[in-house]
N, C-alpha and C positions, 0 to 999 in steps of 0.2 A: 843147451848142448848136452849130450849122453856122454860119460865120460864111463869108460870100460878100465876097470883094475885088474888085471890080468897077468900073471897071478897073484893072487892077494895074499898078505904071509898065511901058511897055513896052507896055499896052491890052490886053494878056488879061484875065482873070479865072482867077480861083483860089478855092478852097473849102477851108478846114480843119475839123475839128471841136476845138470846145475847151471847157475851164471857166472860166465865166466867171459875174462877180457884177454883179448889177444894180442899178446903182446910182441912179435912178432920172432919170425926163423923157430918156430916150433916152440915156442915157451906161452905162456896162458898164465893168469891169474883169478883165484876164484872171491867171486864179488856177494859170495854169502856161504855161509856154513855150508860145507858139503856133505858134514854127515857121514865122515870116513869111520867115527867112531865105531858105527852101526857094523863094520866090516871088521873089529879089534878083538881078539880074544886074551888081548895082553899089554902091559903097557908098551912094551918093547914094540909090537905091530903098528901103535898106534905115532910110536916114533917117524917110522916109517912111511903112513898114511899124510896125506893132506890136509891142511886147516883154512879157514879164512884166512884172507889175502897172503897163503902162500905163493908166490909164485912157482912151476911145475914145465918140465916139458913133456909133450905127448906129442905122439903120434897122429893125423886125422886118417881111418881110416874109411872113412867114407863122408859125405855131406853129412855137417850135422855129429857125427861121429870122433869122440876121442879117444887114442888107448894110454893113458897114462904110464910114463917111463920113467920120472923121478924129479922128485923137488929140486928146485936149482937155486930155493933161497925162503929162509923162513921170517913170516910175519914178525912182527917185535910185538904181536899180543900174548896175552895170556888166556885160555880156556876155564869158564868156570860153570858148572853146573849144578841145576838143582832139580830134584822132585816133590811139586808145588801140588795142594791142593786148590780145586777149582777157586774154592771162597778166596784164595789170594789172588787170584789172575781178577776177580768178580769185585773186589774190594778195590775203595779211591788210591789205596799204598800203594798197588801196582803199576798206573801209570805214572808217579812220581818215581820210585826204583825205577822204571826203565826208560825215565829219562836224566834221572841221574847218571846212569851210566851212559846211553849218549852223549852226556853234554863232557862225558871224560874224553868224549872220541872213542866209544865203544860199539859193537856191535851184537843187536839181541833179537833171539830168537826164541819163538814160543811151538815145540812139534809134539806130536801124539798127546795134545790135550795139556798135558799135566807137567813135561819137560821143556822148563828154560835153560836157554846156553847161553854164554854173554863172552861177547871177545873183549880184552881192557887194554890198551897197550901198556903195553912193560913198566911205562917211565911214570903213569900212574900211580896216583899212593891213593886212590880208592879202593875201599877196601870192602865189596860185595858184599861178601861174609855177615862181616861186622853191622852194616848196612841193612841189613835183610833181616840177622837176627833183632836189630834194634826196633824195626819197622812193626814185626812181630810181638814183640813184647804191647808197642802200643796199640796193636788191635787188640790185647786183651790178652794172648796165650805167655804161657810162664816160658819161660829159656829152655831150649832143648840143652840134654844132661850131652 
């Protein structure tokens, strides 16, 4: 589904395609990262923006088409992100991290190569971060300062 931001803070507009579930009388739920980030030049904007399994109502203004009007209710996840190099995504520690955070009831994603996002919900006491830096250490690298 194309989902049209219009206008996005700042007054442009922006366009993503995503999955998303419909949940009926104009409201929608998005069923994977949408990547509103991409559209933020602040944190304030990003308030604003959409996340995984927010649910949202929009507009359909054509087949296929949605114009986004306003969240009507936020996930109980949390947003985390990181930029990875390749040799971690290429190394056996990666598929064990991102099914750790699965198996929290997370959701993860890997875009433009080198960028992972992971949704964890709220009630989680997994703690990424901590998780990732340990991981690291045992592939050999010293702690980041």
């Amino acid at each position: 589904m194309k989902i049209v931001f219009d206008p996005l803070p700042g007054g442009d507009r922006g366009e993503m395609e995503g999955l998303v579930t419909e949940l009926g009388q104009g409201r929608y739920c998005f069923e994977e990262d949408p990547l509103t980030c991409l559209f933020a030049d602040s944190m304030s904007d990003l308030r604003r923006l959409p996340n995984y399994r927010d649910e949202f109502e929009a507009e359909e203004t054509a087949p296929g088409v949605l114009r986004f009007v306003k969240i009507t209710k936020r996930a109980p996840f949390r947003r985390y992100q990181w930029v990875l190099p390749e040799e971690f995504f290429e190394s056996p520690v990666f598929p064990r991290f991102k099914a750790d955070m699965e198996s929290e009831g997370g959701y993860v994603t890997r875009i433009f190569g080198g960028v992972l996002i992971a949704h964890l919900p709220k009630a989680s006491r997994y703690d990424p971060y901590s998780r990732y830096a340990d991981l690291v250490r045992d592939m050999g690298y010293p702690p980041s300062k």
